[in-house]
C-alpha positions in Angstrom: 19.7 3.9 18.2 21.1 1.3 16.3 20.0 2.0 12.8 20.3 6.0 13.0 23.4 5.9 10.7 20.8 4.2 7.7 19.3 6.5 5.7 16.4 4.2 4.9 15.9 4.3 8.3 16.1 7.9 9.3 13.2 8.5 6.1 11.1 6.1 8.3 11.8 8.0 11.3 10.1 11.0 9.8 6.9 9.3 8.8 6.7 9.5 12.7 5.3 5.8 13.0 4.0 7.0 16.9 6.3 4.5 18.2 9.0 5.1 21.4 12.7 4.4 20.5 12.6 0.7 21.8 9.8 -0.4 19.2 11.4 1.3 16.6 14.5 -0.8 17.1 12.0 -3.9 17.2 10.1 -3.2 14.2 13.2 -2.3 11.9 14.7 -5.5 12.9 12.2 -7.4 11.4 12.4 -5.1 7.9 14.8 -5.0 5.3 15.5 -1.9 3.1 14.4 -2.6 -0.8 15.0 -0.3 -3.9 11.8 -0.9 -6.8 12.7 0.3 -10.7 9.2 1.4 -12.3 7.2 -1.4 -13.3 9.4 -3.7 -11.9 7.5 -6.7 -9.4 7.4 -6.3 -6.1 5.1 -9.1 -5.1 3.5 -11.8 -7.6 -0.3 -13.9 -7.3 -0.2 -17.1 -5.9 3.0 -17.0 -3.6 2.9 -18.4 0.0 4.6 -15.7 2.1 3.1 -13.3 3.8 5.2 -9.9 2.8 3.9 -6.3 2.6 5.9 -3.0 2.5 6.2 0.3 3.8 6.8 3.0 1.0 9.5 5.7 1.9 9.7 6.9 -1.5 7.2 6.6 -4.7 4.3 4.7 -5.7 2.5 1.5 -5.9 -0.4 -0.6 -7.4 -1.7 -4.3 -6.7 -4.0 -5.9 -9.1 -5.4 -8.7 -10.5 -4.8 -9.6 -14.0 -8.4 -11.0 -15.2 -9.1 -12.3 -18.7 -6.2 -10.7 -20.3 -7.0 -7.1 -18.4 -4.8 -5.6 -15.5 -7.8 -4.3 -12.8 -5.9 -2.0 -10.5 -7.4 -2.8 -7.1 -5.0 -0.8 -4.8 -2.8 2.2 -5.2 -0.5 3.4 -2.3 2.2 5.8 -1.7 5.2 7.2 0.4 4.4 6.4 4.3 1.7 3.2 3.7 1.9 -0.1 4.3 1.2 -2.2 1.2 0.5 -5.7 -0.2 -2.1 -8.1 -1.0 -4.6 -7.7 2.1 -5.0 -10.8 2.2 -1.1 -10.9 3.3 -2.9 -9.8 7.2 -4.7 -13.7 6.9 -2.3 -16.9 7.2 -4.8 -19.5 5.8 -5.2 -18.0 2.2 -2.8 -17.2 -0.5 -2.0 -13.1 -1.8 -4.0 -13.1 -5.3 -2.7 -10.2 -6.4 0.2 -8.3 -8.4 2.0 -5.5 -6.7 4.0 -3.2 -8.8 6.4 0.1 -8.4 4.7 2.9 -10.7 7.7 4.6 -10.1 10.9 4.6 -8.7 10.3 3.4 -4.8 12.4 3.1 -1.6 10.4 0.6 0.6 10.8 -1.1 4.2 10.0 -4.9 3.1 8.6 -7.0 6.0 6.3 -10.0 7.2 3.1 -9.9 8.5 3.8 -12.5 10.8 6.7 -11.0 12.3 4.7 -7.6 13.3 1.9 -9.7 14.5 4.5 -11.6 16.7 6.0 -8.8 17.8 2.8 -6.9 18.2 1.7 -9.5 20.6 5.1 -9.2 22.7 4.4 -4.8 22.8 1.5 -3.1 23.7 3.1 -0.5 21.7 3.7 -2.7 19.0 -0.1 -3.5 19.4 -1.3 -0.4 18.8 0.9 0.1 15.9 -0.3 -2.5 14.4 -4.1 -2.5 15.2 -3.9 1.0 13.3 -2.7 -0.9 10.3 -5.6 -3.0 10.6 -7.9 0.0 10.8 -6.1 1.2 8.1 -6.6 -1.3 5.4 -10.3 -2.3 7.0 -11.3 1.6 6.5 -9.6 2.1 3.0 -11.4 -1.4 1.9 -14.9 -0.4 3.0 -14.4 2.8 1.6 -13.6 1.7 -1.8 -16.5 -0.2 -1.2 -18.8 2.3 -0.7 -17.8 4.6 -3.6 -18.4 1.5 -6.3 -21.9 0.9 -4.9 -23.1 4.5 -4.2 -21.6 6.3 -6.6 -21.1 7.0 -10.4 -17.7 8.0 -12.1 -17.6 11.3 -11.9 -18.5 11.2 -8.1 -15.6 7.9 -7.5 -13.4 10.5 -9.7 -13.7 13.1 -7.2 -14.3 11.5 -4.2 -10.7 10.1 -5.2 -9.4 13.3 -5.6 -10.5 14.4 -1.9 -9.6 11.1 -0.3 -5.8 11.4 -2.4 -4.8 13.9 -4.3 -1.4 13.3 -4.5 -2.5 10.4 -7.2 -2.6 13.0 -10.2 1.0 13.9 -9.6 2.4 10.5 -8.6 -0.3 7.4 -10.7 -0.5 7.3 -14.5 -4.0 8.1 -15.5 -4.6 4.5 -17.6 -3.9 3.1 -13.6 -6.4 5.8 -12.1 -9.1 5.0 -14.7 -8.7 0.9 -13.6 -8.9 1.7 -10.2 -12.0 3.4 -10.6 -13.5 0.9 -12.5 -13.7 3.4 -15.7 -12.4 2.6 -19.3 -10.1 5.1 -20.2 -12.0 7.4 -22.5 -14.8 7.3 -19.5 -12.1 8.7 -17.3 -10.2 11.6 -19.5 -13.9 12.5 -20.1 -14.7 12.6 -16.3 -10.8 14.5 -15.4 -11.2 17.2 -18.1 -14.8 18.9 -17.0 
């Protein structure tokens, strides 16, 4: 294999993507290894490309800055794709920010490339479709918890669903993606 000298590379190989050797060479050729300082921007609102990332290392948020007030929409980390979901549609623009929390190590990539590629590989196909479920199951889920559920229930229904978020997400970011004001959330974590 081409790439098993990179050590971006080799951390990808042990998220264990599913894929056969061959794929693997496909879909690294179509990513480029990125480095992220905390806070730094990874992807702005409003551009025209269609870019996402897979995390090797650290943490990351997307959201929309509304009236003055970040709302954290998405939080992802090591092994997930990430971006604007609206990065997976060609005929609308990404409206949201995506920032490293932390220090992050990241495979950056185009959707349309994988789609392209996806349509050449069954393998590739599959790989990609269960992105798609992915991102369609996280969205309806986050969904579901804002209309079913009060705080302390989104609180731990979070904490099930990802509990790696206490150790790795700043809790003013947790509280915004929860749709909590702060106080509302230290309230909710501490009982």
């Amino acid at each position: 294999m081409k790439y098993a000298t990179n050590e971006a590379f080799q951390k990808l190989a042990s998220f264990d993507l599913g894929l056969p050797e061959e794929q693997l060479e496909k879909f690294f050729g179509i990513c480029s290894f990125k480095t992220y300082e905390p806070n730094e921007y990874i992807f702005r609102s409003g551009r025209k490309d269609r870019k996402a990332i897979l995390i090797l290392q650290g943490s990351v948020r997307s959201f929309a800055l509304i009236d003055g007030v970040e709302h954290n929409c998405h939080l992802r980390s090591v092994g997930y794709l990430m971006g604007d979901p609206r990065s997976f549609n060609e005929t609308i623009d990404p409206i949201l920010d995506t920032v490293a929390i932390n220090e992050v190590e990241a495979l950056l990539l185009d959707v349309g490339d994988l789609e392209r590629l996806a349509k050449e590989d069954s393998l590739l196909m599959d790989y990609y479709l269960g992105v798609m479920q992915d991102v369609i199951s996280v969205l309806a889920h986050r969904v579901f918890t804002f209309v079913s559920m009060d705080a302390k229930g989104r609180y731990n229904d979070l904490m099930q669903w990802s509990p790696d978020y206490l150790k790795n997400t700043y809790d003013k970011f947790l509280a915004s993606f929860l749709g909590m004001r702060p106080v509302t959330y230290h309230r909710v974590k501490n009982k």
